[in-house]
VEXLO-353882 format. One line per 8 residues: number of its first residue (from 1); their letters; for each residue x negated, y negated, z of N, C-alpha, C, CB. Coordinates in pm, whole numbers. Each point is the difference from the previous one (the first is absolute). Glycine has a CB too. Layout:
NUM> a> X,Y,Z,X,Y,Z,X,Y,Z,X,Y,Z ~ ...;
END
This chain:
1> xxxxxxxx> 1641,-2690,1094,-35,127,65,-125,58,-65,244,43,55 ~ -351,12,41,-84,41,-57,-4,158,-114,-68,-166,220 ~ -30,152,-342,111,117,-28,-179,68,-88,387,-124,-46 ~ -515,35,91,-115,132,-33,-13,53,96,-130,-73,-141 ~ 68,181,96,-51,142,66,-168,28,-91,317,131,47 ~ -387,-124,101,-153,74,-67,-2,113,41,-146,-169,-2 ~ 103,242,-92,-48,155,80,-159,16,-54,275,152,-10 ~ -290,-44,109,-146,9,0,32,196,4,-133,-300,164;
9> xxxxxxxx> -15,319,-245,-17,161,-60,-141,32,14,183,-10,-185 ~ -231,102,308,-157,-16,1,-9,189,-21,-75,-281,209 ~ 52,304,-331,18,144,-46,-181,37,2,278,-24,-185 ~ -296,166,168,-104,18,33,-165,-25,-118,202,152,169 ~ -144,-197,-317,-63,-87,-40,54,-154,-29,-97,210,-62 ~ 180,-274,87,46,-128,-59,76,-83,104,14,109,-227 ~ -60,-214,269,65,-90,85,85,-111,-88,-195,45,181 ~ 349,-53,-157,83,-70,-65,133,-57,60,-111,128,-156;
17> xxxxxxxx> 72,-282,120,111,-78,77,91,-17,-143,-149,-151,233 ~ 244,78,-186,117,-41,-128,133,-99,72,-47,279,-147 ~ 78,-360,104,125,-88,58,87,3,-132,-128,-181,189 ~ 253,204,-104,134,-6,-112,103,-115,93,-4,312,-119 ~ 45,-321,24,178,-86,18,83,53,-65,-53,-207,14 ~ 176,122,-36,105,36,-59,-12,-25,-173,124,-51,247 ~ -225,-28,-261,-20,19,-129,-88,41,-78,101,-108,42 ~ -182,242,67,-97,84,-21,-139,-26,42,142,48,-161;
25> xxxxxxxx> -227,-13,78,-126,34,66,-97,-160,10,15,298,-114 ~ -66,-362,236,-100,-108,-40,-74,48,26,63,-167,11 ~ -155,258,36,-103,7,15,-96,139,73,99,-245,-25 ~ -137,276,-74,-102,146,46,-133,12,-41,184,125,-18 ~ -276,-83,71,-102,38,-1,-56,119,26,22,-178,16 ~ -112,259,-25,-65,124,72,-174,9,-31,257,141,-33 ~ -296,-99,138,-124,6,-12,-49,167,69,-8,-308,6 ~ -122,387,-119,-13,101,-19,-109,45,107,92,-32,-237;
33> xxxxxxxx> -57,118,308,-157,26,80,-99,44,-75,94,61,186 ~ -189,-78,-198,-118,52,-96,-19,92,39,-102,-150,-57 ~ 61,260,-71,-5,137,7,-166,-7,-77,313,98,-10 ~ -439,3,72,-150,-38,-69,68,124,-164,-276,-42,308 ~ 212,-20,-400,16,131,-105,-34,92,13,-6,-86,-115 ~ 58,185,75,-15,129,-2,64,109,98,-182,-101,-94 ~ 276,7,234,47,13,88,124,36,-40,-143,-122,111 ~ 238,204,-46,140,18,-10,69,-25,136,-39,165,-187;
41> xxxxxxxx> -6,-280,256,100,-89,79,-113,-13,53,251,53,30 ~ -193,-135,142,-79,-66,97,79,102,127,-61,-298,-124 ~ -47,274,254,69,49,123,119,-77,53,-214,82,52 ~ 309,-49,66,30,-102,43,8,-155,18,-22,182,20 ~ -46,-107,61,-87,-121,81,-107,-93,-119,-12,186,258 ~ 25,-167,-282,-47,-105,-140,101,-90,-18,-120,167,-138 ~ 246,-42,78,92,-149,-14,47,-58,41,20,30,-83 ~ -13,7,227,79,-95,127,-111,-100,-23,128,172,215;
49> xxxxxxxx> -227,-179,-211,-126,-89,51,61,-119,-166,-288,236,165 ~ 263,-164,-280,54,-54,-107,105,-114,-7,-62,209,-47 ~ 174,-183,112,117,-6,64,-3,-153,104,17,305,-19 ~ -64,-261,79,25,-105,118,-133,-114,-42,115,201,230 ~ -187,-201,-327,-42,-69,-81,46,-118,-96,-79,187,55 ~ 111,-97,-127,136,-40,-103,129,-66,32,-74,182,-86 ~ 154,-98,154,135,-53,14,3,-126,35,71,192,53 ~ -109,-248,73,-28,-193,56,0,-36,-147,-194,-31,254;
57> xxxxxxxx> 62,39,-332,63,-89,-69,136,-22,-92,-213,5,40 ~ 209,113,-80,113,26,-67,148,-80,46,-140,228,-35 ~ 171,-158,119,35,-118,134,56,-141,-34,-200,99,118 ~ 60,-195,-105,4,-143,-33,41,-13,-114,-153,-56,123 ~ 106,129,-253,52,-33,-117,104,-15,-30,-126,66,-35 ~ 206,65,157,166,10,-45,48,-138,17,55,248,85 ~ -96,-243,81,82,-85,65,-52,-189,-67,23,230,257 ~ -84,-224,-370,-31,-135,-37,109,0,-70,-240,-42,2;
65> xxxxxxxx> 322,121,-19,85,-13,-120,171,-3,111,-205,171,-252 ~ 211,-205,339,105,-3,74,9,-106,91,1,214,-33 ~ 78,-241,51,48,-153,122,60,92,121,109,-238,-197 ~ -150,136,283,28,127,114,152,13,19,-224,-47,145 ~ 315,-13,-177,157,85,2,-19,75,-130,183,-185,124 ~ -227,229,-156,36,112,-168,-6,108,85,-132,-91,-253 ~ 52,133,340,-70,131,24,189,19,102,-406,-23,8 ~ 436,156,-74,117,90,85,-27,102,29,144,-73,-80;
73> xxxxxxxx> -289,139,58,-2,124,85,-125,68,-85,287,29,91 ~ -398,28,5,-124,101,-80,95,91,41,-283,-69,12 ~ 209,165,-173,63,159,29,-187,48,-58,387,27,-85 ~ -381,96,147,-109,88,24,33,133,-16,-85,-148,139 ~ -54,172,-179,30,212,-80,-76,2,159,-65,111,-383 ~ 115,-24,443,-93,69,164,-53,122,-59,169,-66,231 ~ -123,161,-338,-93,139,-16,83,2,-134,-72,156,265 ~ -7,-23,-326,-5,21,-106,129,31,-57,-214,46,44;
81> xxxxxxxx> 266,40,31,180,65,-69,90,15,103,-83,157,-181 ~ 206,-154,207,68,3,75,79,121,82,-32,-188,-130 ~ -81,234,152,19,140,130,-104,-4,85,98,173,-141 ~ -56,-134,259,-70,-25,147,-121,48,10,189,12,106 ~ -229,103,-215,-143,-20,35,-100,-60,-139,45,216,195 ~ -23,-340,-223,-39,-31,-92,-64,-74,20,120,57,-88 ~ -257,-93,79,-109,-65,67,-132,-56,-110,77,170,223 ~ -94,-334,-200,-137,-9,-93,-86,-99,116,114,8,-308;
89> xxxxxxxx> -186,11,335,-126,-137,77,44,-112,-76,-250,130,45 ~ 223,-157,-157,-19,-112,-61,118,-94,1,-158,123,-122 ~ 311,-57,188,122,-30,-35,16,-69,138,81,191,-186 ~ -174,-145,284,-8,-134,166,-59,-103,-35,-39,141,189 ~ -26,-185,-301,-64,-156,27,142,-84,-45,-309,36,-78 ~ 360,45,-88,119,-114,7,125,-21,63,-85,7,-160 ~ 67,104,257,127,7,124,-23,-103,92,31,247,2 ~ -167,-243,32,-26,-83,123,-46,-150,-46,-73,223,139;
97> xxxxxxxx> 76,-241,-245,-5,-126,-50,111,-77,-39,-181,81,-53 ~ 297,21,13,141,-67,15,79,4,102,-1,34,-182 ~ -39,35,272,30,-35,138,-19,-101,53,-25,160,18 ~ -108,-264,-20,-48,-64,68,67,-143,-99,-223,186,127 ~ 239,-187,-277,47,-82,-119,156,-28,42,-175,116,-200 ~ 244,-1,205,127,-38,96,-3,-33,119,83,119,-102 ~ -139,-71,194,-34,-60,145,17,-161,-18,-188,204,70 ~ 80,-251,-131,-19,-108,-34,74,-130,-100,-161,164,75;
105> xxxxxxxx> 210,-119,-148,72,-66,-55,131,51,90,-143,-37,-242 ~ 213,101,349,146,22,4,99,15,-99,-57,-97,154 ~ -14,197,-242,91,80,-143,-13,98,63,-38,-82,-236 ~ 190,226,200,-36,76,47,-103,111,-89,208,-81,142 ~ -209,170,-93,-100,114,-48,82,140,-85,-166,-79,240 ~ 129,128,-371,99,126,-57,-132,68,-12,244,-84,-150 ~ -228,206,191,-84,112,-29,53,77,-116,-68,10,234 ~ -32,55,-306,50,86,-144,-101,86,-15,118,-171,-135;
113> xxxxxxxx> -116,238,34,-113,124,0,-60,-92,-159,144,316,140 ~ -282,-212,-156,-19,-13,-145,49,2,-105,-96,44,77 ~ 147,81,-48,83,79,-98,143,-83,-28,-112,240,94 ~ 145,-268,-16,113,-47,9,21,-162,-110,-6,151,274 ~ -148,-212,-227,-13,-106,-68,8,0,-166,-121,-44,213 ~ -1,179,-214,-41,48,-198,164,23,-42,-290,190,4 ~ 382,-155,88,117,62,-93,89,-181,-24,37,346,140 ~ -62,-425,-34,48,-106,2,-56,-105,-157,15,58,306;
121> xxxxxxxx> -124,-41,-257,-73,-84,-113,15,27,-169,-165,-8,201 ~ 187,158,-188,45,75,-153,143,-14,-1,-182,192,-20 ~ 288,-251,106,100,-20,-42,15,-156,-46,66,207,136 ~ -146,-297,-92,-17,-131,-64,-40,-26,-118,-26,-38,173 ~ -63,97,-203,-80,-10,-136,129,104,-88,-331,-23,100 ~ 331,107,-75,63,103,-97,182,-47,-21,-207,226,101 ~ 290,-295,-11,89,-55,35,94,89,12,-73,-180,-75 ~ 71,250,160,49,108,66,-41,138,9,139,-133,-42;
129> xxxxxxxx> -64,226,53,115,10,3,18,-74,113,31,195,-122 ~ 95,-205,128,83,-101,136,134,102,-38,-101,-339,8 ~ 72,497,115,109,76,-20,-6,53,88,25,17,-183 ~ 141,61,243,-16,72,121,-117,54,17,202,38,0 ~ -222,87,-58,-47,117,-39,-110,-8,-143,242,92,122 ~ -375,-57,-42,-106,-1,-174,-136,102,99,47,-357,-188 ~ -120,377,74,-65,54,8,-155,-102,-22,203,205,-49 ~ -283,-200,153,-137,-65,15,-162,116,1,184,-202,161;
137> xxxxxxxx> -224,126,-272,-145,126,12,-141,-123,32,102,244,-250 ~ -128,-189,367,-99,-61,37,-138,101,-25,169,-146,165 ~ -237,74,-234,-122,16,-40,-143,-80,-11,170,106,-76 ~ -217,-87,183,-153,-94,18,-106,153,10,97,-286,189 ~ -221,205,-95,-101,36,39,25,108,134,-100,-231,-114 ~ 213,128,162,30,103,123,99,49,46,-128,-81,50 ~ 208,103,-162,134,56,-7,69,28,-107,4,-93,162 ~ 59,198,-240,42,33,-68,158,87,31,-259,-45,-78;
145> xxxxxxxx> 362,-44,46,112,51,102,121,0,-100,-92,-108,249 ~ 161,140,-248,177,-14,-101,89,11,124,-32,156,-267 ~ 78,-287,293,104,-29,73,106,2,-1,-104,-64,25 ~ 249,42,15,124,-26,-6,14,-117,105,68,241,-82 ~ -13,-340,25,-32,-125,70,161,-67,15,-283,-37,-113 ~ 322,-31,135,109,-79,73,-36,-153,-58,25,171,243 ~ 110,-236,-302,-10,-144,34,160,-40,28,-235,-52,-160 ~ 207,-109,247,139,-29,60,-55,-146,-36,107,198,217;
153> xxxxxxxx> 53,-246,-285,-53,-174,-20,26,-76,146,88,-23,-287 ~ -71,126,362,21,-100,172,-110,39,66,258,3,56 ~ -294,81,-121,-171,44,92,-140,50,-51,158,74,146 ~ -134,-86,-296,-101,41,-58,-40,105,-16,-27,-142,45 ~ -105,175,-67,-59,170,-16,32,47,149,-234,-25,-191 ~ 311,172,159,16,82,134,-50,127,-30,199,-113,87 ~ -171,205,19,4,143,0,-87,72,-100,219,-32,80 ~ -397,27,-93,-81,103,-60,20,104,19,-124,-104,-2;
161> xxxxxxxx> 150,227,-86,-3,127,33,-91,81,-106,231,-34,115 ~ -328,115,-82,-99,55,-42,65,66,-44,-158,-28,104 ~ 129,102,-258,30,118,-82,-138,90,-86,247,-153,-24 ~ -376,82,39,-79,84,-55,-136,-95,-28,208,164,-98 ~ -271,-93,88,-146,-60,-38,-157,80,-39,127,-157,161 ~ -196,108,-150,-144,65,16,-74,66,115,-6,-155,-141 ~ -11,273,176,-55,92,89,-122,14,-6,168,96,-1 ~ -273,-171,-56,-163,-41,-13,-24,-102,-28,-55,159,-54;
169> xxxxxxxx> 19,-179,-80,-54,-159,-25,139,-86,-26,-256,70,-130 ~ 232,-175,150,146,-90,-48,-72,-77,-155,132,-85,315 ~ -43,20,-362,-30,41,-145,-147,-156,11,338,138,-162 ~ -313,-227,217,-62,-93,-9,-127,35,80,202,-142,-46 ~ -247,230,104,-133,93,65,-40,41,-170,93,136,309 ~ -21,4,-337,-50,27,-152,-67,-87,-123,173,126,67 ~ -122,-230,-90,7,-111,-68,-103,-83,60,234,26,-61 ~ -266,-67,152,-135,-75,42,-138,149,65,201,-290,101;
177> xxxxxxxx> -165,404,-67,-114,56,-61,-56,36,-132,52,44,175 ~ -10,32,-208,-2,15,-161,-43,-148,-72,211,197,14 ~ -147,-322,34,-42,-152,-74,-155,-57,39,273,-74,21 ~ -297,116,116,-159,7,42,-80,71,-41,51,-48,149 ~ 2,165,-159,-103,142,-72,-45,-80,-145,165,273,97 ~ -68,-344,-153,-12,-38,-108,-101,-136,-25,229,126,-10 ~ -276,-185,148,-70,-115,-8,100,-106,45,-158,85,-185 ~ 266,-109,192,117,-142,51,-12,32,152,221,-22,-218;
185> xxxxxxxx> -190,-118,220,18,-54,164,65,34,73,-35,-135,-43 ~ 63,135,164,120,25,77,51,-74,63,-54,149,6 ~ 190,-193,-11,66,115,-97,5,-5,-141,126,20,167 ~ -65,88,-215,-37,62,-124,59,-48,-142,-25,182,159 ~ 225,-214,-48,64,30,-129,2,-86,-123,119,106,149 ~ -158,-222,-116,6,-105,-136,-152,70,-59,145,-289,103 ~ -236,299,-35,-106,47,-113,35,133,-123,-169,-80,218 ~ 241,155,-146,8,144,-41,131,-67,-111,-89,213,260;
193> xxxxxxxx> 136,-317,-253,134,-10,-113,-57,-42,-112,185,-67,144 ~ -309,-36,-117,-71,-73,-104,-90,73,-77,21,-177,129 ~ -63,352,-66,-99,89,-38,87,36,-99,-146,71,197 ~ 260,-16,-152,68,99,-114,56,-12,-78,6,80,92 ~ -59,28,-216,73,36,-145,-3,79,-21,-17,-112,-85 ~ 186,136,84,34,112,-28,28,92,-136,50,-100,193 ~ -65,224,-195,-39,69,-141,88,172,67,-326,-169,-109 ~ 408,142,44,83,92,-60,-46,152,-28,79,-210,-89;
201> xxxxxxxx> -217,206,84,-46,138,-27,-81,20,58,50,19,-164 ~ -46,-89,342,-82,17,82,53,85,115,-98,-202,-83 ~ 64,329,115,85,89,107,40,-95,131,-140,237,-74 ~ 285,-231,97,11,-37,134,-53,75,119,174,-88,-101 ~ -159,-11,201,-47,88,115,139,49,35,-227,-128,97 ~ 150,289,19,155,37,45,64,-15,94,-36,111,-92 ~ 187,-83,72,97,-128,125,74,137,62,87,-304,-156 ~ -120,297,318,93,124,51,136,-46,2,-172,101,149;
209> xxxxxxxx> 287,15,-159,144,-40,11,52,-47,132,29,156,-170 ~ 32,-214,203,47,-50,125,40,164,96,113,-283,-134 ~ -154,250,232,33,124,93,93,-39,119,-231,104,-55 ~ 363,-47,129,66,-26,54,-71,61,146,189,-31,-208 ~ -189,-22,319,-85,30,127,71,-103,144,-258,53,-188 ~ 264,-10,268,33,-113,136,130,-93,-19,-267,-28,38 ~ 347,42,-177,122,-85,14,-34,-26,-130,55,-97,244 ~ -148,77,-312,-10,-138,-109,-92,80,-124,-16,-253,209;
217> xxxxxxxx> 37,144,-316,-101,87,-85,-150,-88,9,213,105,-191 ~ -313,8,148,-133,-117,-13,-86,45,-114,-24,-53,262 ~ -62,-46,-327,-103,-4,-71,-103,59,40,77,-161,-65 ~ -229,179,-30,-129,-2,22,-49,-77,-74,-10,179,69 ~ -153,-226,-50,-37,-64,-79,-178,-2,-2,253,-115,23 ~ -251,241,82,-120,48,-18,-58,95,-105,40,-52,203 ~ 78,120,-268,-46,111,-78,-48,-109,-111,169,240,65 ~ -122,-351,-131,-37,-76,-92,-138,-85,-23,227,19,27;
225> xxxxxxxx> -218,-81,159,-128,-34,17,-123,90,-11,124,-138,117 ~ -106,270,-95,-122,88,21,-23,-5,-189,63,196,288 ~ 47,-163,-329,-44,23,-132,-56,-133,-107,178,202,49 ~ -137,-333,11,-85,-128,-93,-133,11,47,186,-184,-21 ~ -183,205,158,-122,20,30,-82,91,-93,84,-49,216 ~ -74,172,-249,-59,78,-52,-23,-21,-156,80,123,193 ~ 1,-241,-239,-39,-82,-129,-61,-72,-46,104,30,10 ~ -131,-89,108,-77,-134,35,-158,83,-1,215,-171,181;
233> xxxxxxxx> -197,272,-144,-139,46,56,-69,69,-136,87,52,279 ~ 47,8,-351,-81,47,-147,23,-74,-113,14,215,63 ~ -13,-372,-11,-28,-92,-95,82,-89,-93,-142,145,30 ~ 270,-60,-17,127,-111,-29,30,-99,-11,37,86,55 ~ 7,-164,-168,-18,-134,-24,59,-36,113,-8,-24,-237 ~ 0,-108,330,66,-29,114,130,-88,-41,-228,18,139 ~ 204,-53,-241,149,-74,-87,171,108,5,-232,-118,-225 ~ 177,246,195,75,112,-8,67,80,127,-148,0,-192;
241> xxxxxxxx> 15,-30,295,25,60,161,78,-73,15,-180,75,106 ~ 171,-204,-115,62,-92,110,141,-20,-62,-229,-133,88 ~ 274,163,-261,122,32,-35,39,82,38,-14,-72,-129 ~ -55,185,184,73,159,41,76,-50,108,-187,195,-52 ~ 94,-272,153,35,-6,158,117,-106,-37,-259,44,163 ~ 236,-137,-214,171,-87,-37,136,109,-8,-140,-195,-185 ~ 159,262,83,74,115,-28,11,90,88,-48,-33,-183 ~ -80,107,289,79,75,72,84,-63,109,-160,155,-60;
249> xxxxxxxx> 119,-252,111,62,-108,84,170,-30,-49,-273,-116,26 ~ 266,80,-151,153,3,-29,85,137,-30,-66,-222,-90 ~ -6,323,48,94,103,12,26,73,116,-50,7,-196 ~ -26,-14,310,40,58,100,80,-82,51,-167,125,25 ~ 167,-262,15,88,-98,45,147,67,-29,-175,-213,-48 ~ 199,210,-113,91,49,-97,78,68,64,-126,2,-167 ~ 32,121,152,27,133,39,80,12,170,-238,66,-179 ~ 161,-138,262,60,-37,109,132,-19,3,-180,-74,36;
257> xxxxxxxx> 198,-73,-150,123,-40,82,113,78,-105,-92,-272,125 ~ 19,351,-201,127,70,-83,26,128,56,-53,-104,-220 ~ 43,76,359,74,151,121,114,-59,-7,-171,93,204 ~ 213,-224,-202,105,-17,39,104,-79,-101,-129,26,215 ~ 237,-89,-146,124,-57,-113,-42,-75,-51,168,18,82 ~ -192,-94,-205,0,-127,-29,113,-90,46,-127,86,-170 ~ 8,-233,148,72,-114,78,-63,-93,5,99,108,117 ~ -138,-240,-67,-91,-136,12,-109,67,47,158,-197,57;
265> xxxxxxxx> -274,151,-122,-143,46,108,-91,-112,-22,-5,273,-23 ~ -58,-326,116,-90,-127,41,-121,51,-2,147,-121,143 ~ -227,47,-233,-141,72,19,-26,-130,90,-93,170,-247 ~ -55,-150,324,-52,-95,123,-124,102,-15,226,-118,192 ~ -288,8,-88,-173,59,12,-90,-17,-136,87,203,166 ~ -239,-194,-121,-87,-56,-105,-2,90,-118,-140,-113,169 ~ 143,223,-136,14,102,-168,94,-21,-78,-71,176,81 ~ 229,-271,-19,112,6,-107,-53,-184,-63,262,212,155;
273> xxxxxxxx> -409,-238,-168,-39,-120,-92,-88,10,-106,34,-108,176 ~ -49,268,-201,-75,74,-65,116,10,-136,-166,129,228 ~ 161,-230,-311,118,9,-105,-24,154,-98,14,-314,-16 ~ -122,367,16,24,134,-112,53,131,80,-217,-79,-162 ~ 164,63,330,118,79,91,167,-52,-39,-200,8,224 ~ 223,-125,-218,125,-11,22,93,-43,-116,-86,-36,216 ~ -5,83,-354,45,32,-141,45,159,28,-180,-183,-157 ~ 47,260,180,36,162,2,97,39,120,-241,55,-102;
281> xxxxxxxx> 285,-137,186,67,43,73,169,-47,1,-241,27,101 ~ 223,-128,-194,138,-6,-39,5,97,-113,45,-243,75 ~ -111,226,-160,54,131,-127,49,156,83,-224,-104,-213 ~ 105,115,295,74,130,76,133,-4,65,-214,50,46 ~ 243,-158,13,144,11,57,81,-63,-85,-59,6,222 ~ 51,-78,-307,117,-44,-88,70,87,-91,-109,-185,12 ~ 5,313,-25,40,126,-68,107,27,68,-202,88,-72 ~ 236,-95,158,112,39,88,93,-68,30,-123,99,70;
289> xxxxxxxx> 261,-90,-111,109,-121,8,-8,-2,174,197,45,-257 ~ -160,-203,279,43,-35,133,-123,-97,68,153,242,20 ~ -238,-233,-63,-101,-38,72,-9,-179,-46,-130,286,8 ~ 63,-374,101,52,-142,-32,-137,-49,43,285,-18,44 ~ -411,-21,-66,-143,-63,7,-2,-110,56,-61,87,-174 ~ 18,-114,322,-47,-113,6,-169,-42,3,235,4,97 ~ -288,-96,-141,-138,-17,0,-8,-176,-2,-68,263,-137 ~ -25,-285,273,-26,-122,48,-134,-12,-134,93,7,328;
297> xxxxxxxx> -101,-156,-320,-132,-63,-25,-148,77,43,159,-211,32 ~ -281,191,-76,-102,81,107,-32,-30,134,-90,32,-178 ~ 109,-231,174,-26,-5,78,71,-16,143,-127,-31,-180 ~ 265,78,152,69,18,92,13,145,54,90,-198,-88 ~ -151,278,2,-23,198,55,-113,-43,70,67,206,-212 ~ -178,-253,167,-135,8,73,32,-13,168,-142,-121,-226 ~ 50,68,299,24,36,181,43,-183,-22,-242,254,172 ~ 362,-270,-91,-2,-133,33,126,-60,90,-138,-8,-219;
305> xxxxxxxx> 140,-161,277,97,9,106,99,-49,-40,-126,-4,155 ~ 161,20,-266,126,-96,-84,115,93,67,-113,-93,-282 ~ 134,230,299,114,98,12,-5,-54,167,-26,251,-217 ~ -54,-237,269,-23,-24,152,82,-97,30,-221,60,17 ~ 147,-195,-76,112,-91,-16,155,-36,-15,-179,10,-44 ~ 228,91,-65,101,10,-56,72,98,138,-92,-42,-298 ~ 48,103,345,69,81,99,43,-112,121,-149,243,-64 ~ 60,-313,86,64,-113,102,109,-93,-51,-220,-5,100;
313> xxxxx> 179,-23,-239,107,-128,-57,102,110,29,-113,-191,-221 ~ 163,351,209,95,72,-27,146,-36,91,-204,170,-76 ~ 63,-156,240,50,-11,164,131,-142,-26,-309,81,166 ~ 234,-211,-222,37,-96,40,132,-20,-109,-248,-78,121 ~ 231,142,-218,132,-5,-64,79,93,27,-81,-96,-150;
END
């Protein structure tokens, strides 16, 4: 019986395939849309163009690594998170390319969100939780979220339910401006980890308290950015900024998810591969009995289709 699964992840900087089995991962790749320096992203339409570039080959590579009974089914992210109006351009090239990959081979087709994948992929690397009930903080470039998430060993990741987040910048926006201001690429965050040293008798920046609004609680992360900015500008070692911006990043996270009970929490997304975030952000919550850390590998937080994947192998078991 056939028992791989490829999924494909065409996010709005990183195109990424990945094949799993039952005895895990053979094979992933991703390739980055180029961003010119000094830039803090690309348009669209860049990366679709990027995209439908890229992926074919990507594609062949997988499929060099498969006999044609292995393949049991592409699964595909169609948009970014999993509510109806959740929408990216870049997320139709790898829809319509696994459409046409199942078409063609007669495997069927699983649709999944992004999001859905990053929480998938941080439960592989990190090795679980694998529990009713946990708590998931998604944190990238384009989302910054604390979830309550669902798992079933007959069906896998279920039922996202939003509990709070960022109401301006999401933390991985902060973190790759502030990392450009600073001279690094985009994106930011591995440059800005390799910049910083941190010093103890360097003022933090300041972190607003979580505010309760519309159902949920949320962050900011503009008041912080305005203010590295204004460090940067009167000359601040950039070693020190870019420690500030690490730290405020983990204490608001913190601060976030300490509205509520402790319990399992999954970090996912590219900021939870930022290891001096996710030093200061366990010390902040471990202060607090109850709380249980999960943290994937980096390169399973970064953008990629291993969770995508893993959501189809989920279907077939």
């Amino acid at each position: 019986m056939p028992t791989a699964v490829l999924g494909i992840d065409t996010s709005a900087y990183t195109a990424s395939l990945a094949v799993v089995d039952r005895a895990g991962i053979r094979f992933q790749q991703r390739l980055m849309v180029p961003v010119a320096g000094g830039q803090r992203g690309v348009r669209p339409q860049v990366a679709v163009f990027a995209h439908l570039r890229g992926v074919p080959a990507l594609i062949a590579q997988a499929l060099e690594r498969l006999s044609p009974t292995d393949l049991a089914l592409v699964a595909v992210s169609t948009r970014p998170r999993p509510v109806t109006d959740s929408y990216l351009p870049s997320f139709e090239v790898g829809h319509r390319l696994a459409e046409v990959l199942a078409l063609s081979l007669h495997v069927p087709l699983v649709a999944t969100t992004h999001q859905e994948g990053h929480i998938r992929a941080a439960m592989v690397g990190a090795g679980g939780p694998y529990r009713e009930r946990f708590y998931a903080l998604h944190a990238s470039g384009g989302t910054t979220e604390l979830l309550s998430a669902e798992w079933h060993s007959a069906g896998g990741l279920a039922k996202i339910r939003f509990l709070g987040g960022s109401d301006d910048l999401y933390a991985g926006q902060f973190v790759d401006r502030v990392g450009v201001r600073l001279g690094g690429p985009f994106p930011a965050g591995p440059y800005l980890e390799r910049l910083a040293t941190p010093d103890s008798d360097y003022p933090p920046l300041p972190v607003s308290l979580p505010r309760y609004h519309d159902g949920a609680w949320w962050i900011s992360f503009s008041g912080p950015e305005a203010e590295a900015g204004r460090r940067i500008e009167r000359g601040d070692r950039p070693a020190l900024v870019a420690a500030a911006v690490e730290a405020a990043v983990a204490d608001a996270l913190a601060a976030l998810a300490g509205k509520f009970r402790a319990g399992p929490l999954l970090l996912a997304g590219g900021v939870a591969a930022n290891q001096r975030i996710r030093n200061r952000l366990s010390a902040r919550l471990l202060e607090r009995d109850g709380w249980e850390l999960y943290f994937a590998p980096p390169e399973l937080c970064r953008d990629n289709a291993v969770g995508v994947a893993y959501m189809g192998r989920d279907r077939i078991q």
